[in-house]
ROZA-483866 format. One record per residue (C-alpha): z, y, x. Coordinates in steps of 0.25 Angstrom, whole numbers. Example, Ala and Ser with C-alpha at 12.3 -4.5 7.8 and 13.67 -1.06 7.14 Angstrom:
# residues 2
<atom><pz>31</pz><py>-18</py><px>49</px></atom>
<atom><pz>29</pz><py>-4</py><px>55</px></atom>
This chain:
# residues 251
<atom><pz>16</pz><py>51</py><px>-60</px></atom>
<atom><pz>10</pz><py>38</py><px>-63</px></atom>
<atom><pz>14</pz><py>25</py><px>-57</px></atom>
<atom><pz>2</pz><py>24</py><px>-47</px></atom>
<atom><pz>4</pz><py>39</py><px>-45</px></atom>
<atom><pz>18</pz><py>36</py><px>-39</px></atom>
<atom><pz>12</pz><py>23</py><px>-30</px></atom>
<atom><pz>3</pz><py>31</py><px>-25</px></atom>
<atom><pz>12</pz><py>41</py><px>-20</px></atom>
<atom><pz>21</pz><py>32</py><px>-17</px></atom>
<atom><pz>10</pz><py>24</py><px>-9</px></atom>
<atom><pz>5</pz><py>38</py><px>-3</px></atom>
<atom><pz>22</pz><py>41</py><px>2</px></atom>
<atom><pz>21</pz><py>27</py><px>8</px></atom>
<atom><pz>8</pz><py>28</py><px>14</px></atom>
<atom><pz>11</pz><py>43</py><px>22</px></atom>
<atom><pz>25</pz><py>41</py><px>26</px></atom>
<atom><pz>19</pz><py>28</py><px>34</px></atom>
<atom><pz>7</pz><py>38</py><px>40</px></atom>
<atom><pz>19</pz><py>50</py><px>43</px></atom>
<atom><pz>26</pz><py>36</py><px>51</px></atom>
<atom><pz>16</pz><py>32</py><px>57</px></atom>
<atom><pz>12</pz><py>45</py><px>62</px></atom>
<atom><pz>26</pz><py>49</py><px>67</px></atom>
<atom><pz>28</pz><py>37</py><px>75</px></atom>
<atom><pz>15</pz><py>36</py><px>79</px></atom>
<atom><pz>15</pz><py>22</py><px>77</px></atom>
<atom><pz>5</pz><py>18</py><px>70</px></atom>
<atom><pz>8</pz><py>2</py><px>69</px></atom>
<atom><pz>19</pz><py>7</py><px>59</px></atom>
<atom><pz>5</pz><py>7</py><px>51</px></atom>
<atom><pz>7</pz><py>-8</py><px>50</px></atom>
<atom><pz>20</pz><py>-8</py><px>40</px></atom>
<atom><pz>10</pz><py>2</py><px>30</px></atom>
<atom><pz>2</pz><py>-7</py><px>21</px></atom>
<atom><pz>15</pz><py>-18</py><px>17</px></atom>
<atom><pz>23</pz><py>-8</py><px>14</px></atom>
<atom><pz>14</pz><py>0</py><px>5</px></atom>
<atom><pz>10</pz><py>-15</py><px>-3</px></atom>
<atom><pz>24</pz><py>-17</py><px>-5</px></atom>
<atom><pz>25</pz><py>-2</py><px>-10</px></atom>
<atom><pz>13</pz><py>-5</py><px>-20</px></atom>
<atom><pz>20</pz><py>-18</py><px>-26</px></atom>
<atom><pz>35</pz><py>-13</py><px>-27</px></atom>
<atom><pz>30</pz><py>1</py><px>-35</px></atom>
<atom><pz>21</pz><py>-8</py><px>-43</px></atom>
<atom><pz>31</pz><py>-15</py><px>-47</px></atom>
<atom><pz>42</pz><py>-6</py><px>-49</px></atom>
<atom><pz>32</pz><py>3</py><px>-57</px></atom>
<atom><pz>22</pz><py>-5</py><px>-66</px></atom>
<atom><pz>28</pz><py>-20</py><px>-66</px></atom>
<atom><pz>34</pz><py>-27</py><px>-77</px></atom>
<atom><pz>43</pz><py>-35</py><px>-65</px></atom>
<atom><pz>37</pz><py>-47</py><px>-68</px></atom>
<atom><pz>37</pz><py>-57</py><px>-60</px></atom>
<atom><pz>24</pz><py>-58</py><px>-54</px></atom>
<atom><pz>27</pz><py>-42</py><px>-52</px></atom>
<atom><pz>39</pz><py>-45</py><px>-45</px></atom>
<atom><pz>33</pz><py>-56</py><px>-38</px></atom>
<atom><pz>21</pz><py>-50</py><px>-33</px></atom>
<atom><pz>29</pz><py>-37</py><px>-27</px></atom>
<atom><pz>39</pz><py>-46</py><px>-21</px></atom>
<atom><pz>29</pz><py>-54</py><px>-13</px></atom>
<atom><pz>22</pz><py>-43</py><px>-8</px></atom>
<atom><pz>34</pz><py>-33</py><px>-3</px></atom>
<atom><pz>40</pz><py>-47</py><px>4</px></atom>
<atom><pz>26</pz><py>-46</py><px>10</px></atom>
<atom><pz>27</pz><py>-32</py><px>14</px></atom>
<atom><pz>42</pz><py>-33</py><px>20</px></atom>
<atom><pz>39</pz><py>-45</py><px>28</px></atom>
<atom><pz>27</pz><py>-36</py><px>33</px></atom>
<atom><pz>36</pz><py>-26</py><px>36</px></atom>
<atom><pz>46</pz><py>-33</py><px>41</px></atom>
<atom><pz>38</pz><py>-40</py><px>53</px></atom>
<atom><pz>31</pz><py>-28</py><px>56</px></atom>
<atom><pz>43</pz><py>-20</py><px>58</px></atom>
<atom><pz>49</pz><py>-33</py><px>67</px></atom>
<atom><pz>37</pz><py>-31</py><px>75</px></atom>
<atom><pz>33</pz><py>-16</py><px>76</px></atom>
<atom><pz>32</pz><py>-12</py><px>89</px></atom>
<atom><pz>24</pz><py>0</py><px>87</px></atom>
<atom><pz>12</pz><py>-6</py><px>95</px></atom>
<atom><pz>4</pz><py>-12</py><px>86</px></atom>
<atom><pz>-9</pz><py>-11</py><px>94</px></atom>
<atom><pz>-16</pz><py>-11</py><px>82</px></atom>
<atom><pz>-12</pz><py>3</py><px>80</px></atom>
<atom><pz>-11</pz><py>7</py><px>94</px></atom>
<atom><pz>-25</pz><py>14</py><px>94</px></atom>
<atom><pz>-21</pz><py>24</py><px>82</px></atom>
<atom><pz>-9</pz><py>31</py><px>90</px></atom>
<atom><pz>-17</pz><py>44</py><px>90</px></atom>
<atom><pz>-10</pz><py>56</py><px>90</px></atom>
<atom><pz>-8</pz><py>69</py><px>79</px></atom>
<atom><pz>-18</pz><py>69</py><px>68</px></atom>
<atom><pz>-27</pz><py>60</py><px>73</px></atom>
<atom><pz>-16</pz><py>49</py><px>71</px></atom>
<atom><pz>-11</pz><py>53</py><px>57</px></atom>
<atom><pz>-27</pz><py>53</py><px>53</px></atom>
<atom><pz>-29</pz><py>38</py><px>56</px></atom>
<atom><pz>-14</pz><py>34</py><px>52</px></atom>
<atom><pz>-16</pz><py>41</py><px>38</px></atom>
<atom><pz>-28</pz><py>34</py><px>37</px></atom>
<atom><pz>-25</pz><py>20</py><px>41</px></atom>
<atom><pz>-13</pz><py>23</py><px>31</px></atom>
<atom><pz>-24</pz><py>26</py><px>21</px></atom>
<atom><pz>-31</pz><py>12</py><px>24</px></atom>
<atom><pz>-16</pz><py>6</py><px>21</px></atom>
<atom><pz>-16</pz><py>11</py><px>6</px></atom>
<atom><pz>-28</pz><py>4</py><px>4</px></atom>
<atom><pz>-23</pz><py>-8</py><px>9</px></atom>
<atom><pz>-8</pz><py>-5</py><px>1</px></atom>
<atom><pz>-17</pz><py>-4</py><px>-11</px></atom>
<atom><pz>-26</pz><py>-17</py><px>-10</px></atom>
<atom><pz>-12</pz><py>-23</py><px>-5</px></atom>
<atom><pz>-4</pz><py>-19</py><px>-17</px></atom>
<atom><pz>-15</pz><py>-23</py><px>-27</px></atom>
<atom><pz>-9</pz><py>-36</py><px>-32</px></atom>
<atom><pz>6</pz><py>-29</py><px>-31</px></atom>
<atom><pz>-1</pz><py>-19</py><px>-41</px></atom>
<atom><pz>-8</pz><py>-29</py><px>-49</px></atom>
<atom><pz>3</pz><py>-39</py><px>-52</px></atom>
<atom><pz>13</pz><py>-27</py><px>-54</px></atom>
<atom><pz>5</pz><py>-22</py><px>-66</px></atom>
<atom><pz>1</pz><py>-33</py><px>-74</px></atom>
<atom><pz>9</pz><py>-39</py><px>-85</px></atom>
<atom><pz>8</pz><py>-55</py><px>-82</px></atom>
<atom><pz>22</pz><py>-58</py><px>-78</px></atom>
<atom><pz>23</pz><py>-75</py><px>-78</px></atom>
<atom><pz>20</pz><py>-80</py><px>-65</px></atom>
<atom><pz>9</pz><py>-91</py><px>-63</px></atom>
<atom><pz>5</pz><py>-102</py><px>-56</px></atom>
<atom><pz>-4</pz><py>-93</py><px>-48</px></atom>
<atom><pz>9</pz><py>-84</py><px>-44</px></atom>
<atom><pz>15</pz><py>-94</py><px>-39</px></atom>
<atom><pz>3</pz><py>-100</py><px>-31</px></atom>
<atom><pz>-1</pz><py>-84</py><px>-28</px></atom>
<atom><pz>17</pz><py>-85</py><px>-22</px></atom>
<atom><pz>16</pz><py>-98</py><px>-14</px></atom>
<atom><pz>3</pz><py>-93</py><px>-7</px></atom>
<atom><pz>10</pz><py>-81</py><px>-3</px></atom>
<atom><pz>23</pz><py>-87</py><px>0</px></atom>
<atom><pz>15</pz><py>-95</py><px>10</px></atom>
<atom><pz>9</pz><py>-82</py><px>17</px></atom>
<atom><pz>20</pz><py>-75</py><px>17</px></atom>
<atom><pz>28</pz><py>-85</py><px>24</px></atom>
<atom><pz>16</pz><py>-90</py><px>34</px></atom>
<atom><pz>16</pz><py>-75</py><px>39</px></atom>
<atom><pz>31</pz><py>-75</py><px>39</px></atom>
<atom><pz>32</pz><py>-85</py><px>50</px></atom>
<atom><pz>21</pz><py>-82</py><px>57</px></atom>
<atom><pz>26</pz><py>-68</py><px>59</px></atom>
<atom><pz>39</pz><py>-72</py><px>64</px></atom>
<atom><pz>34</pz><py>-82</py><px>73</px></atom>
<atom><pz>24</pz><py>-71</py><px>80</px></atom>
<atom><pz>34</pz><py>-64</py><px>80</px></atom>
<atom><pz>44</pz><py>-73</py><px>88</px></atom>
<atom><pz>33</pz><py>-77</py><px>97</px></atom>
<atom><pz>30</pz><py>-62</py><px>100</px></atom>
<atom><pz>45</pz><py>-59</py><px>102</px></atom>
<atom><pz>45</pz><py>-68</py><px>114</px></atom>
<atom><pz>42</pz><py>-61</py><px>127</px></atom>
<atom><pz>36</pz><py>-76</py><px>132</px></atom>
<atom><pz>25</pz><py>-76</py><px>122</px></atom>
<atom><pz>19</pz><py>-62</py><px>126</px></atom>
<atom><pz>5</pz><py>-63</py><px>130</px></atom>
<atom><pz>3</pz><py>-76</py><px>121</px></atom>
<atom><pz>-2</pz><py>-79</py><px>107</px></atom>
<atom><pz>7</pz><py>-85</py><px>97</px></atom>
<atom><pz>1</pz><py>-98</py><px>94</px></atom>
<atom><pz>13</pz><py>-106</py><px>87</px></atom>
<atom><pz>19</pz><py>-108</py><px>73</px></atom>
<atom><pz>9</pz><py>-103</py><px>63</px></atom>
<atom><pz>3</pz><py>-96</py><px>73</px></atom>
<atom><pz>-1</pz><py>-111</py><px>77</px></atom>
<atom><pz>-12</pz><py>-112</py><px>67</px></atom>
<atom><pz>-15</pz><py>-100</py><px>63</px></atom>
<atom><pz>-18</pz><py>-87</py><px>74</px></atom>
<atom><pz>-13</pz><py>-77</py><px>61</px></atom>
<atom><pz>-5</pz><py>-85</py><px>52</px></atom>
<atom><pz>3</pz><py>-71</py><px>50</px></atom>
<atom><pz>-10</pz><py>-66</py><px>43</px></atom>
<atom><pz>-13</pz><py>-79</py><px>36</px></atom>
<atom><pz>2</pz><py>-78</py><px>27</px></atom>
<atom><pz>-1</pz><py>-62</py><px>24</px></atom>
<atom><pz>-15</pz><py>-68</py><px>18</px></atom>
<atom><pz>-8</pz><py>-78</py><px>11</px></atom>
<atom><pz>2</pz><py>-69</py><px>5</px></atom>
<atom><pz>-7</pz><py>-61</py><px>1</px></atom>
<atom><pz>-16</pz><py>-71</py><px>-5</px></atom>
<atom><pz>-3</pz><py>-76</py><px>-13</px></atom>
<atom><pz>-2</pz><py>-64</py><px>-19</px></atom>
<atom><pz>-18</pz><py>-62</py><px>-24</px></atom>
<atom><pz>-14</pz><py>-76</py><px>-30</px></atom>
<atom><pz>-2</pz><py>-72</py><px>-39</px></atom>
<atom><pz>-10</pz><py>-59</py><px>-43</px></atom>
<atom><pz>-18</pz><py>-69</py><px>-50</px></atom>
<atom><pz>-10</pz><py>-70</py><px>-60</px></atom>
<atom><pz>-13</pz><py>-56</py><px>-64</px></atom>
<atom><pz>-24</pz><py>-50</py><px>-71</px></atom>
<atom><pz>-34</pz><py>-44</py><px>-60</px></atom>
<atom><pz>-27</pz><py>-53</py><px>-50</px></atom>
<atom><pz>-39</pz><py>-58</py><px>-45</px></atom>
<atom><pz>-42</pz><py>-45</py><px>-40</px></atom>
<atom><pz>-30</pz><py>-43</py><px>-29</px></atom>
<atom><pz>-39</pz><py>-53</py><px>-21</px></atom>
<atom><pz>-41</pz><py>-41</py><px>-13</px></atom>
<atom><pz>-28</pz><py>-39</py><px>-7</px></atom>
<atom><pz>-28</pz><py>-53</py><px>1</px></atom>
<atom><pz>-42</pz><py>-52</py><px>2</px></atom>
<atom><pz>-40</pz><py>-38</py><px>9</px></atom>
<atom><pz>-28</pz><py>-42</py><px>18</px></atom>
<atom><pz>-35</pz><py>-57</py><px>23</px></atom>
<atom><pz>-47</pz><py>-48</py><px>26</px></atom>
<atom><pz>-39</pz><py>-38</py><px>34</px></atom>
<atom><pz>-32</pz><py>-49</py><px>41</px></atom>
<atom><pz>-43</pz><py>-58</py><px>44</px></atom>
<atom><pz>-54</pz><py>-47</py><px>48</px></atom>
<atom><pz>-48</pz><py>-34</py><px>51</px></atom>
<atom><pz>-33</pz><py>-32</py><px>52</px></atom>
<atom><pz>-27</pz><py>-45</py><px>57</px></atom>
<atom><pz>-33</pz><py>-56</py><px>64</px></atom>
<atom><pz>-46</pz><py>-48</py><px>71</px></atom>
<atom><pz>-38</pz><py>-37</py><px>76</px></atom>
<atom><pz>-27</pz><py>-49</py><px>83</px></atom>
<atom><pz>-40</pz><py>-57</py><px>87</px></atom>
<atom><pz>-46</pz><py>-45</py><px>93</px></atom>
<atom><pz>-33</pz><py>-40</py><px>100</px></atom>
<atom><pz>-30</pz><py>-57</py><px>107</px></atom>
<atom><pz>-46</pz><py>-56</py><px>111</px></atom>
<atom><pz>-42</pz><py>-56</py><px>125</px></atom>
<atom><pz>-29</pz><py>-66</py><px>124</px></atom>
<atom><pz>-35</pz><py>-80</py><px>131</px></atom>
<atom><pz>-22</pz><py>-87</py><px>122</px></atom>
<atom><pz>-26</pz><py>-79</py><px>109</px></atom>
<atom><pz>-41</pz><py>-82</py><px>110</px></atom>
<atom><pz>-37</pz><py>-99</py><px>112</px></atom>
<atom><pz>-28</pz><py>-100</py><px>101</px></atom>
<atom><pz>-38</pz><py>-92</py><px>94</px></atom>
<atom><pz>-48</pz><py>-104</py><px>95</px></atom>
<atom><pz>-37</pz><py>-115</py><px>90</px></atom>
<atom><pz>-30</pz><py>-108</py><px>80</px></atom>
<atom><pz>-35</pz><py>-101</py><px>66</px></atom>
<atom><pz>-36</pz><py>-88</py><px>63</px></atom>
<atom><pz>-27</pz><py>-85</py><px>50</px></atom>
<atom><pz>-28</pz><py>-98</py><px>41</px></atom>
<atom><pz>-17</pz><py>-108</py><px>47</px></atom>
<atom><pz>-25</pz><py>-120</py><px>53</px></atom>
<atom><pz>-25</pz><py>-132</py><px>64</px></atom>
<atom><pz>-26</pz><py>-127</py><px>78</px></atom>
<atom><pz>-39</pz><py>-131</py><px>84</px></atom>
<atom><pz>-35</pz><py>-141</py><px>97</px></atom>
């Protein structure tokens, strides 16, 4: 078997034994830990199987499954198994394993334009780093610890019984209403950057242009703006305080 014979499977075992979880617990918020999981499994095989461990090679995997255990991580603090974006797909029998394979199927295309610049860094054979790496690793650095703290201070704010009912508006979340997703847009934005150093680099512009587009217009702050419609708190911090990009709150 060739080596993308043996990720693909691999990638295929990863993928069906998430849909059989899913499916036995009926849980489909578990959905959530899918796509991070399956990055990482695309940058650690790649490197393992065609890299010459250079040090952009181990550099770009190292960042990217740090990415995916923080990911992980946070999720797993906060899984309640009531994600209500998930709620409306707890159909029962076939109908249910019919929309969970297939968002599953949506998830490998994601894994795959995700994995991209693991893929490419992992296979080319330009091992000094650059000036670009290192500008590409301060960018991500920055995301990674912006979405950090914000996590954990959403996180503290929710944990409080007195803030139930209110909207977190302190911290990072003081100037900005998704500062959470504007450090997963950095990170990967940082690693577009180092990619540059590579033939081809250029052409990973589609995994942080794929994952600002999702966050910005589909997955993220649309969906969150749409569930606060009817919070009278959400809807005024709303009109003082930026969307993703950190700012000054309007007074």
């Amino acid at each position: 078997m060739t080596v993308i014979t043996v990720g693909l499977v691999l990638l295929t075992l990863y993928l069906g034994s998430m849909v059989s979880i899913i499916q036995f617990k009926g849980d489909t918020s578990i959905a959530n830990f899918t796509w991070g999981g399956g990055v990482m499994l695309v940058a650690l095989y790649t490197l393992f199987t065609i890299s010459l461990f250079s040090p952009r090679q181990l550099l770009i995997t190292s960042l990217i499954t740090l990415w995916a255990l923080r990911l992980a991580f946070y999720l797993y603090i906060r899984y309640t198994g009531k994600d209500p974006r998930f709620a409306t797909w707890k159909w029962q029998g076939l109908k249910a394993l019919v929309i969970n394979i297939s968002w599953v199927v949506g998830q490998t295309v994601l894994i795959a334009v995700m994995g991209y610049p693991a893929l490419l860094v992992n296979i080319s054979l330009m091992p000094a780093l650059t000036i670009i790496d290192c500008i590409g690793i301060a960018v991500w650095l920055l995301g990674f610890i912006y979405e950090s703290i914000s996590d954990y201070q959403l996180l503290m704010f929710m944990r409080n019984p007195a803030n139930k009912g209110h909207v977190m508006q302190f911290g990072l979340w003081h100037y900005s209403r998704h500062p959470n997703y504007f450090g997963e847009i950095l990170m990967w934005w940082g690693i577009f950057i180092i990619t540059l150093s590579v033939p081809n680099g250029w052409t990973t512009i589609i995994s942080p242009l794929t994952i600002t587009t999702m966050l910005l217009f589909i997955t993220g702050i649309p969906w969150v703006e749409k569930a606060m419609a009817n919070n009278l708190e959400y809807q005024a911090y709303k009109q003082k305080t930026s969307a993703c990009i950190p700012w000054f709150v309007k007074e």
